[in-house]
C-alpha positions as CSV (number, residue, x, y, z in Angstrom):
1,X,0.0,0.0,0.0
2,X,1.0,3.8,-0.7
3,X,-0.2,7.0,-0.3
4,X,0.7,10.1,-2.5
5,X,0.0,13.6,-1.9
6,X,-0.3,16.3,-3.7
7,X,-0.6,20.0,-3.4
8,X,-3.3,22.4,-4.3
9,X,-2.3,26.0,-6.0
10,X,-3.3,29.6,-5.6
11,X,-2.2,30.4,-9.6
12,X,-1.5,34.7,-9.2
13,X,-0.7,36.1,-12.4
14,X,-0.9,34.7,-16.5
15,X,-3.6,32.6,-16.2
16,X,-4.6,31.8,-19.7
17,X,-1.2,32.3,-21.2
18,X,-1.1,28.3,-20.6
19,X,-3.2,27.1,-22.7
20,X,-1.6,25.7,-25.8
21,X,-3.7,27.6,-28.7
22,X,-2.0,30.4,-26.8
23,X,1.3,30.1,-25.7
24,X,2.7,27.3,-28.6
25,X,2.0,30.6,-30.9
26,X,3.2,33.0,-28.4
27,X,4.8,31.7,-25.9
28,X,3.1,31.4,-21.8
29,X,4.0,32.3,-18.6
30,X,2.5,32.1,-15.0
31,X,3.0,32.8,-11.3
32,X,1.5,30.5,-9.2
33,X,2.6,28.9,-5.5
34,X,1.7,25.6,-3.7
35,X,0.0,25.8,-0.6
36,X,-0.4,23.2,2.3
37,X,-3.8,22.0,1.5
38,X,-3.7,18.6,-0.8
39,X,-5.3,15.8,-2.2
40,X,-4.0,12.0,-0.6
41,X,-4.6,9.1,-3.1
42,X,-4.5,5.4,-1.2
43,X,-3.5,2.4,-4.1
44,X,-3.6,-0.5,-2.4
45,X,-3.5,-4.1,-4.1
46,X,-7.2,-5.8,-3.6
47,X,-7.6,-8.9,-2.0
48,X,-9.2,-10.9,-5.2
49,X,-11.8,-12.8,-2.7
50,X,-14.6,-10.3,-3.8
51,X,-16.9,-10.4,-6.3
52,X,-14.9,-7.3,-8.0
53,X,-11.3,-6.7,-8.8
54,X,-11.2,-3.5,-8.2
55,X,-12.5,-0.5,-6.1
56,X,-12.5,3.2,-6.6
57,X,-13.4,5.5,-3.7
58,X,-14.1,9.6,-3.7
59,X,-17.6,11.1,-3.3
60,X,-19.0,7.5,-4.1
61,X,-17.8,4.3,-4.9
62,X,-17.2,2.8,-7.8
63,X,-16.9,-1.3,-7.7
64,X,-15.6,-2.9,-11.5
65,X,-14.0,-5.8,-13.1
66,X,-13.4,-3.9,-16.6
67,X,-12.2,-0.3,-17.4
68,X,-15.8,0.2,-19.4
69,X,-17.8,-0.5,-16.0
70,X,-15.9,2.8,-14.6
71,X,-17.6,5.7,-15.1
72,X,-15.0,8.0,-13.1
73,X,-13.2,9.6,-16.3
74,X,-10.1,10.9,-15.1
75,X,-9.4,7.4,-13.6
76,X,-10.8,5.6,-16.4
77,X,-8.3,7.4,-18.7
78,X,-5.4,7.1,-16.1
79,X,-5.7,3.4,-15.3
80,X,-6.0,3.1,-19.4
81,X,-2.6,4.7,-19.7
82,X,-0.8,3.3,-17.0
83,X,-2.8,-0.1,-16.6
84,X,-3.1,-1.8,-13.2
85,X,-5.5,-4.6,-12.6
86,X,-6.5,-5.5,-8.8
87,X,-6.3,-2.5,-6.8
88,X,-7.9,-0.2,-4.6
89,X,-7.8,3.9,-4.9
90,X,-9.4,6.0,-2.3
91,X,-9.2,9.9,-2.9
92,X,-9.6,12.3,0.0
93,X,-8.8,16.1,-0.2
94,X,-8.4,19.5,2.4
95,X,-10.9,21.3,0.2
96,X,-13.6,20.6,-2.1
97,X,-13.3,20.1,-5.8
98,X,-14.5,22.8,-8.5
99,X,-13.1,25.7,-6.5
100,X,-10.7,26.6,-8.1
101,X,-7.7,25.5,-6.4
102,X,-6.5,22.9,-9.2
103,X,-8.0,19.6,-7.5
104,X,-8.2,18.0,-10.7
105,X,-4.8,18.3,-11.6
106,X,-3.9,17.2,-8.4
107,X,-5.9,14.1,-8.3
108,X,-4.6,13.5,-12.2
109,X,-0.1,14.5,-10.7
110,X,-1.0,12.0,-7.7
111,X,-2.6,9.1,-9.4
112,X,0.4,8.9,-12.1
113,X,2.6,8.8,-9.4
114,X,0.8,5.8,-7.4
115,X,0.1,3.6,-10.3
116,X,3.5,4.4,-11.4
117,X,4.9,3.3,-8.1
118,X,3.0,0.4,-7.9
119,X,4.4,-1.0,-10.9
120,X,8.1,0.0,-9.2
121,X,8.2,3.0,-11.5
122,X,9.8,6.4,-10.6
123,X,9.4,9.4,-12.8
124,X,10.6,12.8,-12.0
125,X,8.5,15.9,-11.3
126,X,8.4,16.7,-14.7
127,X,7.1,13.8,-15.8
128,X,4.8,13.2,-13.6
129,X,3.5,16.5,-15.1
130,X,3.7,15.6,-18.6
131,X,1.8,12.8,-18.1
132,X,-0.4,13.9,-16.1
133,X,-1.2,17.3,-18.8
134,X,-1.6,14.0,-21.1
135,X,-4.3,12.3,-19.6
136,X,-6.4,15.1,-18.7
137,X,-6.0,17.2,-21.6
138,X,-5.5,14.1,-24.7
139,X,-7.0,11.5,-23.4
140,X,-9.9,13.4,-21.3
141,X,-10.1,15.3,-23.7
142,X,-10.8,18.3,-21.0
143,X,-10.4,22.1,-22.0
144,X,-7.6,24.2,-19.5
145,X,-3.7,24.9,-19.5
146,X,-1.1,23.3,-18.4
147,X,-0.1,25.2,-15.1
148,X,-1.7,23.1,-12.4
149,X,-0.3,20.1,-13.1
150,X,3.3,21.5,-13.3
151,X,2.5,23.7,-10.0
152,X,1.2,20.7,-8.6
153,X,4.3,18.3,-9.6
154,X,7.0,20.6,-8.4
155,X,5.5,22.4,-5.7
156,X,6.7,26.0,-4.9
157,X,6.3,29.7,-5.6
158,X,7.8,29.8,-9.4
159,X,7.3,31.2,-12.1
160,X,6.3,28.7,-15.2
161,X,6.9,29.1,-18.8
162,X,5.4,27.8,-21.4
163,X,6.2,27.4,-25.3
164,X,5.7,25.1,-28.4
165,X,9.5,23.2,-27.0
166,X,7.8,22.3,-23.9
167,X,8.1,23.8,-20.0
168,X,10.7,25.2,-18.0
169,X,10.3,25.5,-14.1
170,X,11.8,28.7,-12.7
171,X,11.4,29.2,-8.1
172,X,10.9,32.9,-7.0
173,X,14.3,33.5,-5.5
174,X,13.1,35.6,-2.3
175,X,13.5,35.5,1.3
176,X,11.4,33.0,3.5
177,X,10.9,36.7,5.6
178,X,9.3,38.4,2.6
179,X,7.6,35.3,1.4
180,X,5.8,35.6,4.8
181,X,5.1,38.8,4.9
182,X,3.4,38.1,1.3
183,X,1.5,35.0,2.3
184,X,-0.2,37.3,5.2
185,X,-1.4,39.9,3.0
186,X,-3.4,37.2,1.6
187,X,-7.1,36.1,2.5
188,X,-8.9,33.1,0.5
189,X,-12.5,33.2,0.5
190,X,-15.1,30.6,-0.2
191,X,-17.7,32.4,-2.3
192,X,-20.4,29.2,-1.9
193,X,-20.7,28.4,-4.8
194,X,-18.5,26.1,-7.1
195,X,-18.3,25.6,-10.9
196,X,-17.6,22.8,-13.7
197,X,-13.7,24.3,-14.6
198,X,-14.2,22.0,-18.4
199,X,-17.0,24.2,-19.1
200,X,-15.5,28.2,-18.2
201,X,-12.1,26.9,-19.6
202,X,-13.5,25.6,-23.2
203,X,-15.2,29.1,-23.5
204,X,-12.3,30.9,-22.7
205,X,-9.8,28.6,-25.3
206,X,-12.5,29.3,-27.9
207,X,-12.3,32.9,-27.4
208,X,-8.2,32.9,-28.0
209,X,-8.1,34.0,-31.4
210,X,-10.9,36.9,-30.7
211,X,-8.7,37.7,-27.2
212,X,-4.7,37.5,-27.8
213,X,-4.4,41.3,-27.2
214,X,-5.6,40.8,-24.0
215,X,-3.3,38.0,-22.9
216,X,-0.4,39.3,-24.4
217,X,-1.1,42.1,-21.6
218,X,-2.2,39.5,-18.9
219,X,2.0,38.1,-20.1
220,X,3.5,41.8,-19.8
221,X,1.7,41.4,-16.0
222,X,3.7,38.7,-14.9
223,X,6.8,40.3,-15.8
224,X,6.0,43.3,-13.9
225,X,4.6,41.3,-10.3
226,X,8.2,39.3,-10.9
227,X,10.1,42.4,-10.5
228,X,7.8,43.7,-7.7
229,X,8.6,40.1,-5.8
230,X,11.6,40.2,-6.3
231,X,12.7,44.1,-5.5
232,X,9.2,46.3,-5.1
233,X,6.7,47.4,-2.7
234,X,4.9,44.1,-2.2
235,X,1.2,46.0,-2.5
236,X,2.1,46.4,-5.6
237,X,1.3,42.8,-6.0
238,X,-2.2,43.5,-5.0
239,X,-3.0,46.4,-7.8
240,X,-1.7,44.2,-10.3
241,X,-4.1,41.5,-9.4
242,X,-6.7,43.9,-9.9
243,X,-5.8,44.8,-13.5
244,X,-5.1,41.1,-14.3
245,X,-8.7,40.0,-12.7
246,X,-10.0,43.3,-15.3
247,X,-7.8,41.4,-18.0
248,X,-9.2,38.2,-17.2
249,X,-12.8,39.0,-17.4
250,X,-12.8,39.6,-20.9
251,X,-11.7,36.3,-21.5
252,X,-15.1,34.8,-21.5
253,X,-18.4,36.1,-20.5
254,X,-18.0,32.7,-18.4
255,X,-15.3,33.7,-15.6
256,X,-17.2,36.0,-13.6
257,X,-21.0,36.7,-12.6
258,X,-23.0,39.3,-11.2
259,X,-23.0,37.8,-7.8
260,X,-18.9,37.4,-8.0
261,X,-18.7,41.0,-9.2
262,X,-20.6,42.2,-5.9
263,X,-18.3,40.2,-3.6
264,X,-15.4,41.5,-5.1
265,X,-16.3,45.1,-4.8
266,X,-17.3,44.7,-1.5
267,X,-14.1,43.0,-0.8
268,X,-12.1,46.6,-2.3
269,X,-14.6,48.8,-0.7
270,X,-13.2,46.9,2.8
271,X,-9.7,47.1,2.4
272,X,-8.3,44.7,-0.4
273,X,-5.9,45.9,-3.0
274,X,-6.6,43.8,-5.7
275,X,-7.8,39.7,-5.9
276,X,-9.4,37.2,-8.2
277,X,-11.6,34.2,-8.5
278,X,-9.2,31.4,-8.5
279,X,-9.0,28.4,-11.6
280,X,-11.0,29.3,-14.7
281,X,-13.7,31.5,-13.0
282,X,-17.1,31.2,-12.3
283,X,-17.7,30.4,-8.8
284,X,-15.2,28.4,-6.1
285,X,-12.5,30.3,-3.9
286,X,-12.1,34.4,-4.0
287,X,-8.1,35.4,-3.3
288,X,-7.9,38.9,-2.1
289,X,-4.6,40.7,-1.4
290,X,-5.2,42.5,1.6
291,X,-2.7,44.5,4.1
292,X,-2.9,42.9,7.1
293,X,-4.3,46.1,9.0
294,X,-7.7,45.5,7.0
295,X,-7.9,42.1,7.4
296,X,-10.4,42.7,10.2
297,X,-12.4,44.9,8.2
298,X,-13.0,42.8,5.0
299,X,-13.7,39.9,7.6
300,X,-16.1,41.7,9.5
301,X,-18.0,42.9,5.7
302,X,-18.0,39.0,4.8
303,X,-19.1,37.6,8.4
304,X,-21.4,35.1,6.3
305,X,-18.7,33.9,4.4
306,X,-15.3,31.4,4.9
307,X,-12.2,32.1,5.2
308,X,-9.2,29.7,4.7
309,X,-6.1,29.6,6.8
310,X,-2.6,28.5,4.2
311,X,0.3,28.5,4.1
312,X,3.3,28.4,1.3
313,X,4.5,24.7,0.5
314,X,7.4,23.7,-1.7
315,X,7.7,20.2,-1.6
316,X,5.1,19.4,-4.6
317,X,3.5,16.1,-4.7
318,X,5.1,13.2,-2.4
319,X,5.3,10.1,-2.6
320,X,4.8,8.5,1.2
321,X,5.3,4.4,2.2
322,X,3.8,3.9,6.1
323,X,4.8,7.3,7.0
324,X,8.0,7.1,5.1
325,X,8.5,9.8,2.6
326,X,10.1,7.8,-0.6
């Protein structure tokens, strides 16, 4: 038996950029970090004395003998890919999928590490990613970018780039002092609702030829909150998340709603700088950039709502053997 976990993301500037009609033309780039809320994924070998060979477990449970009894796509496509007859998968996560926080991608990075593991395979972080970009995206055949499963592979604050070659991992070289002071400023807020990603992501990808002047300034973006983490006023950070979150909104008439639109101006009218609605849009987890003086105040104008306590995390997805990190 194994366990693998792997990390959820808070994706700050370039979202978009990632997606391949985009950036093999053009050329991507992101800013995202890791934080210490994950997915765990159980693979265990099942006893054969049932009347099943195998057994799936997330929100419900799925009991099959063939592939074409699953109805569970991403693990349908995954076990496809990297078969595996005879098991047992259980999925369990910190937060709750289609918010925003790349749970899919997760799930997808973690189970091509298990099933590769039981079959005493050992691929690197950026394969792990590549495969896992394969199933979702070619063999799912589901709409997005590429970002979460790299973010979730390697773990991290870095900066991601993206281009027709292939990917290139590059960490935010700053202080673990500024880091923190960075990570405060930040508030993640449950709006209530969440969303089908698949759906707000294959409007926005069939919008990229009608939309490339606005990514190309959602690209210039992340170039200008590098320098600012790197050398600049860190509140910076938060009036370039508003402009970005302006940017992104004409991506699709998808990624935001009226309702979202009234949270996030209530949110600025309280105290934060700048923020967005995390993942493709439409509904899951609000990330406002907030100095820490108004913290109070935004959470006293959202009493109703949730608030999530993170952290930064760099160790991307890991492999773990009774309690013994591989």
């Amino acid at each position: 038996m194994l366990i693998v976990r792997a990390p959820f993301r808070i994706s700050f500037f370039g979202g978009g950029t990632d997606f391949y009609e985009y950036f093999s033309k053009y050329g991507g780039s992101v800013i995202s970090t890791t934080i210490d809320k994950y997915c765990y994924v159980t693979i265990r070998d099942l006893p054969q004395i049932f009347s099943y060979k195998n057994q799936l477990t997330y929100s419900k449970i799925e009991r099959f003998n063939s592939l074409d009894e699953l109805s569970h796509p991403l693990v349908k496509a995954a076990l496809g890919y990297i078969p595996y007859d005879g098991l047992q998968i259980n999925y369990d996560a910190d937060l709750p999928a289609c918010s925003g926080i790349g749970s899919s991608s997760a799930f997808a990075v973690a189970l091509v590490q298990g099933l590769s593991a039981m079959k005493g395979l050992y691929p690197d972080k950026m394969e792990i990613a590549k495969q896992a970009i394969h199933i979702e995206r070619d063999l799912c055949g589901e709409a997005g970018g590429v970002q979460d499963q790299l973010a979730s592979a390697f773990g991290g604050l870095n900066r991601y780039y993206f281009d027709k070659d292939g990917y290139r991992v590059e960490p935010l070289r700053i202080s673990p002092v500024r880091a923190k002071e960075f990570s405060r400023n930040l508030m993640l807020m449950f709006t209530g609702f969440t969303h089908f990603s698949g759906e707000v992501a294959k409007a926005q990808q069939d919008n990229i030829p009608k939309t490339i002047s606005f990514l190309d300034e959602m690209k210039q973006t992340v170039d200008e909150a590098h320098r600012v983490f790197l050398h600049g006023d860190l509140d910076d950070i938060g009036y370039l998340l508003d402009r970005s979150w302006t940017l992104k909104k004409k991506l699709s008439g998808s990624i935001t709603t009226d309702e979202i639109d009234r949270l996030y101006n209530r949110a600025k009218e309280s105290g934060a700088l700048g923020g967005k609605i995390l993942g493709a849009g439409g509904g899951g987890y609000m990330l406002l950039y907030v100095p820490a003086k108004d913290q109070q105040t935004v959470r006293e104008a959202f009493k109703e709502y949730t608030f999530e306590k993170f952290e930064f995390e760099k160790s991307g997805t890991v492999l773990m053997y009774e309690n013994e990190i591989i």
